[in-house]
N, C-alpha and C positions, 0 to 999 in steps of 0.2 A: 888862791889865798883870799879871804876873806875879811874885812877891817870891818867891826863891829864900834858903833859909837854911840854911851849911854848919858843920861840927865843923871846930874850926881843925885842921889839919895838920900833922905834922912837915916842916921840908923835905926830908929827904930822900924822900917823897913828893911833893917838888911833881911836878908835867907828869900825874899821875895821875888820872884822871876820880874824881871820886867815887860812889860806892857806893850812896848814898842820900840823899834828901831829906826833910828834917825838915818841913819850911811849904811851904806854897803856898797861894796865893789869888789871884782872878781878879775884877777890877773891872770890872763890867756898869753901865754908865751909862746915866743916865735922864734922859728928857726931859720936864720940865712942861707940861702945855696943857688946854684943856678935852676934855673925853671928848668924842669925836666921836659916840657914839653917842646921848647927852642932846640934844648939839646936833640932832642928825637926826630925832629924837621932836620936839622943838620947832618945829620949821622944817616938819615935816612935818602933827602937829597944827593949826598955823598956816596953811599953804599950805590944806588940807580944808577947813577953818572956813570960811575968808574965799571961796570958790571957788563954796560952795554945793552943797547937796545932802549936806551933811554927817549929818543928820539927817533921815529920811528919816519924813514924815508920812504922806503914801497910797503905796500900792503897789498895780498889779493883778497877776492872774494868771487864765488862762484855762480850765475848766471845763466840762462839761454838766449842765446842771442835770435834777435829776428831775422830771415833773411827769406828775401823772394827772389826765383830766378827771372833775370832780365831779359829772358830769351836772345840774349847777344853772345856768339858761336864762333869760335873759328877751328875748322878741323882740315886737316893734312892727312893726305894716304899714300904711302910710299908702297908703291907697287914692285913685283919681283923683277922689274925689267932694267933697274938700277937707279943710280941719279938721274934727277932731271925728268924724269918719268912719272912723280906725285901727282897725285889730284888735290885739288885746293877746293873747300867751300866756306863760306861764314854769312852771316847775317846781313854784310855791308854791302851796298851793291856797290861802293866803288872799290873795293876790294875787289868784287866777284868782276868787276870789269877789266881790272887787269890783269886777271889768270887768264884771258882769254880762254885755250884751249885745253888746259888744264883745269878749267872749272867744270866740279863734279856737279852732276845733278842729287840733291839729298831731298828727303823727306823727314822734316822734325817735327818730332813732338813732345811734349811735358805735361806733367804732373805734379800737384803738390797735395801732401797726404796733412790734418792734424790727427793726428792715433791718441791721444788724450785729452786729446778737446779744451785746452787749455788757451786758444785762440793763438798761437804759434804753430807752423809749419815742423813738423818733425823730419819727414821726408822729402826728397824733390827726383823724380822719373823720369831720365831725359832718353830717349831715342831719338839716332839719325841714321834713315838708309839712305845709302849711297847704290846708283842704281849703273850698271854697266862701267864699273872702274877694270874690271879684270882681276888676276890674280892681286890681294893683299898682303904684305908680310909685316905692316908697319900701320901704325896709327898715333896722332897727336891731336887730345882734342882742348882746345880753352875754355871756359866757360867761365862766363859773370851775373852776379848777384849783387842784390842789393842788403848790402847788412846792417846791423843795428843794433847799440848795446844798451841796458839801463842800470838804474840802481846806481851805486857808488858812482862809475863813469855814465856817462853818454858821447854816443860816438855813433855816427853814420856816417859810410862810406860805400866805395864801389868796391868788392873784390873777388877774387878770381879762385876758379879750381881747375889746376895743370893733369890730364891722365895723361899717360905714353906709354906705349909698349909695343915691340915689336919679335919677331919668330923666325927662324929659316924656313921653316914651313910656311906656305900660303894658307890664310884662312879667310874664314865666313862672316867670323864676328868677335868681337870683343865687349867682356861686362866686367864693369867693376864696380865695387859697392866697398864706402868708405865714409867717414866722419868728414865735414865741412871744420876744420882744428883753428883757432887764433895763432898766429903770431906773431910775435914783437919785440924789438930790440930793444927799447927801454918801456918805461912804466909809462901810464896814460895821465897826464893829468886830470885830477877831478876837481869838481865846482863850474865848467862849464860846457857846455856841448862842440864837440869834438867834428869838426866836416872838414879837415885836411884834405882827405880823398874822396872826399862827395863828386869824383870825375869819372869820368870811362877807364876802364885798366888797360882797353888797347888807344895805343898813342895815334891813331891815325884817325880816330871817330873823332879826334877834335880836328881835324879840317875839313868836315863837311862829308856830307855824303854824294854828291854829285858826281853821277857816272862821268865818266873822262878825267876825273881829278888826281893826277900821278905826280901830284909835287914830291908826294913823302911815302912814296914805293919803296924805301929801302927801310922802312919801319914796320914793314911787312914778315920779315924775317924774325921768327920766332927765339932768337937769342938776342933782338934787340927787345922786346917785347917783354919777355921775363926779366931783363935785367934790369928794367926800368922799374918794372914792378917790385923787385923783391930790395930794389931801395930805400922801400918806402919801413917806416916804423911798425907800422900795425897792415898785416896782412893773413890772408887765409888759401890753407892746402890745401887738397884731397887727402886722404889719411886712408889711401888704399891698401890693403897689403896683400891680396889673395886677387889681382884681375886672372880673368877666365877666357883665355883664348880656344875659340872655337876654329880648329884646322876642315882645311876642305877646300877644292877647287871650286868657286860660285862666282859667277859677276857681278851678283851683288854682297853689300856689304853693310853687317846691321852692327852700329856701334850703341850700346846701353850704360848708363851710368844711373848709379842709384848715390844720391847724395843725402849723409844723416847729417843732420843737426842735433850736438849733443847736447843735453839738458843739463850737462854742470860744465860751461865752459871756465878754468879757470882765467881770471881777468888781473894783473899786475897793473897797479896806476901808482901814484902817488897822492897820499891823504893832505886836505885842506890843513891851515895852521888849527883851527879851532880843535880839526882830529889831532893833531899833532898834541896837543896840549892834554886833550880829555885822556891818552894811552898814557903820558905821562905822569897825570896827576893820577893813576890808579894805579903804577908802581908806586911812584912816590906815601901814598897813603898805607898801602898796605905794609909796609914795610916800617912806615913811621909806627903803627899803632902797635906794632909786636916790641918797639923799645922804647915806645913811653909806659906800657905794662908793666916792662924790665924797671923802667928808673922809680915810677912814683912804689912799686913794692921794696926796691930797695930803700928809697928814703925812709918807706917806715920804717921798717927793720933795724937800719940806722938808728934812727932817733929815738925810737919807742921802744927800742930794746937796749939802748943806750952800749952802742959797741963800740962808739970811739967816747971820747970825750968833748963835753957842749960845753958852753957858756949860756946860760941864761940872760937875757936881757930884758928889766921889765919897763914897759911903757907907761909906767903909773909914775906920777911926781908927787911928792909928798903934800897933803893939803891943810891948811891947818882951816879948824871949825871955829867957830866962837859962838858962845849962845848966851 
């Protein structure tokens, strides 16, 4: 609406345009309602919440973990002559001092392969002969490494890989060949470096290695040994499923393991709050922007095609001029 305002005129001017305009103003009317875009944060916050997964607890992501073998062993050979009859060897010598005469003679050796050259260890090639054990029917071998995780977590620790297998037949050798696998009974948390089990996984390397040292000979027993271990949160298997028993009368005895490192291990932790926030401000947004679309098209629709009934309000007060 436009208010034009003229200098009175003489008539004999009249029919003559005028010249100039003194005032004008232009009343832009407005419409009351609620902000469509509060309403679209509410309804949007709301739809997230109630839907789930708003707050997001575990997260994985996938990984190759580093690991080197520690060269620390412990192998059992149950021979056909019955209980009581195993040969015992490992890496410790005060272990190997109190097998006395059940300690086997072994020759070990390893290998670690990178097959992609990506500065990670993909492979690990362990052989141990055992030399004048006699007939074989049984084997249990431990082995420890050193591992290591990055990215989201960080975690180093000591952990272990269990083979066993045994035959009613006597044999030669045993090979198995399997994934080095994570496992863990809750998530990891992330934000800071992780060395709960930065220790030895057999319990008796921590009193020393000093031949004659038999305080804690009953930690020796490989059902005390795993149970300790598989108590722990974050541990690792062998992920063998196809070992290969070689049968055969031999006095000696060639045990081979081939251990993979998978290249996508998956890794379950729990995300920092700042993660926490950032997965829920991108439900929340996406979700807001699809019904503030919805309300500010409807508003127009509304008003500008006039489907309910308005009230106009104007914000101009009457002025009076004088000249």
């Amino acid at each position: 609406m436009v208010g034009l305002f003229f200098l009175k005129m003489s008539p004999r001017f009249a029919g003559i345009p005028p010249l100039f305009s003194l005032f004008s103003d232009i009343a832009d009317p407005s419409h009351s309602h609620t902000n469509p875009a509060v309403a679209s944060l509410i309804i949007a916050f709301s739809i997230a919440l109630t839907s789930g997964g708003l707050w997001v607890k575990t997260h994985t992501y996938v990984t190759q973990p580093s690991v080197r073998f520690k060269y620390d062993m412990l192998l059992v050979f149950e021979t056909t002559n019955g209980p009581g009859t195993e040969r015992v060897w490992s890496t410790f010598d005060s272990v190997n001092y109190l097998m006395g005469n059940k300690l086997a003679p072994v020759d070990i050796s390893a290998s670690e392969q990178d097959v992609n050259s990506d500065g990670k260890v993909d492979l690990i090639d362990i052989k141990a002969v055992v030399r004048g054990v006699g007939d074989v029917n049984g084997v249990k071998a431990l082995m420890a490494f050193d591992y290591s995780l990055g990215g989201r977590v960080d975690l180093v620790m000591n952990s272990m890989a269990y083979a066993a297998h045994s035959s009613p037949l006597a044999g030669s050798g045993l090979y198995v060949d399997g994934y080095l696998r994570l496992d863990q009974r809750d998530a990891i948390p992330a934000g800071f470096t992780r060395h709960d089990y930065n220790y030895s996984v057999f319990p008796f390397a921590e009193h020393g290695e000093a031949k004659g040292d038999t305080r804690h000979a009953s930690t020796l027993r490989l059902p005390v040994v795993l149970n300790q271990y598989n108590f722990r949160n974050e541990s690792t298997y062998l992920d063998a499923k196809t070992p290969v028993w070689e049968s055969g009368n031999s006095p000696d005895f060639t045990f081979q393991a081939r251990v993979r490192i998978p290249t996508s291990q998956q890794v379950l932790y729990r995300p920092t709050t700042l993660e926490i926030w950032k997965f829920a401000w991108v439900q929340i947004l996406a979700i807001y922007i699809i019904f503030w679309w919805i309300f500010t098209k409807f508003e127009y629709v509304v008003f500008h095609h006039h489907i309910v009934d308005t009230r106009v309000v104007s914000d101009l007060q009457a002025k009076s001029h004088r000249f």
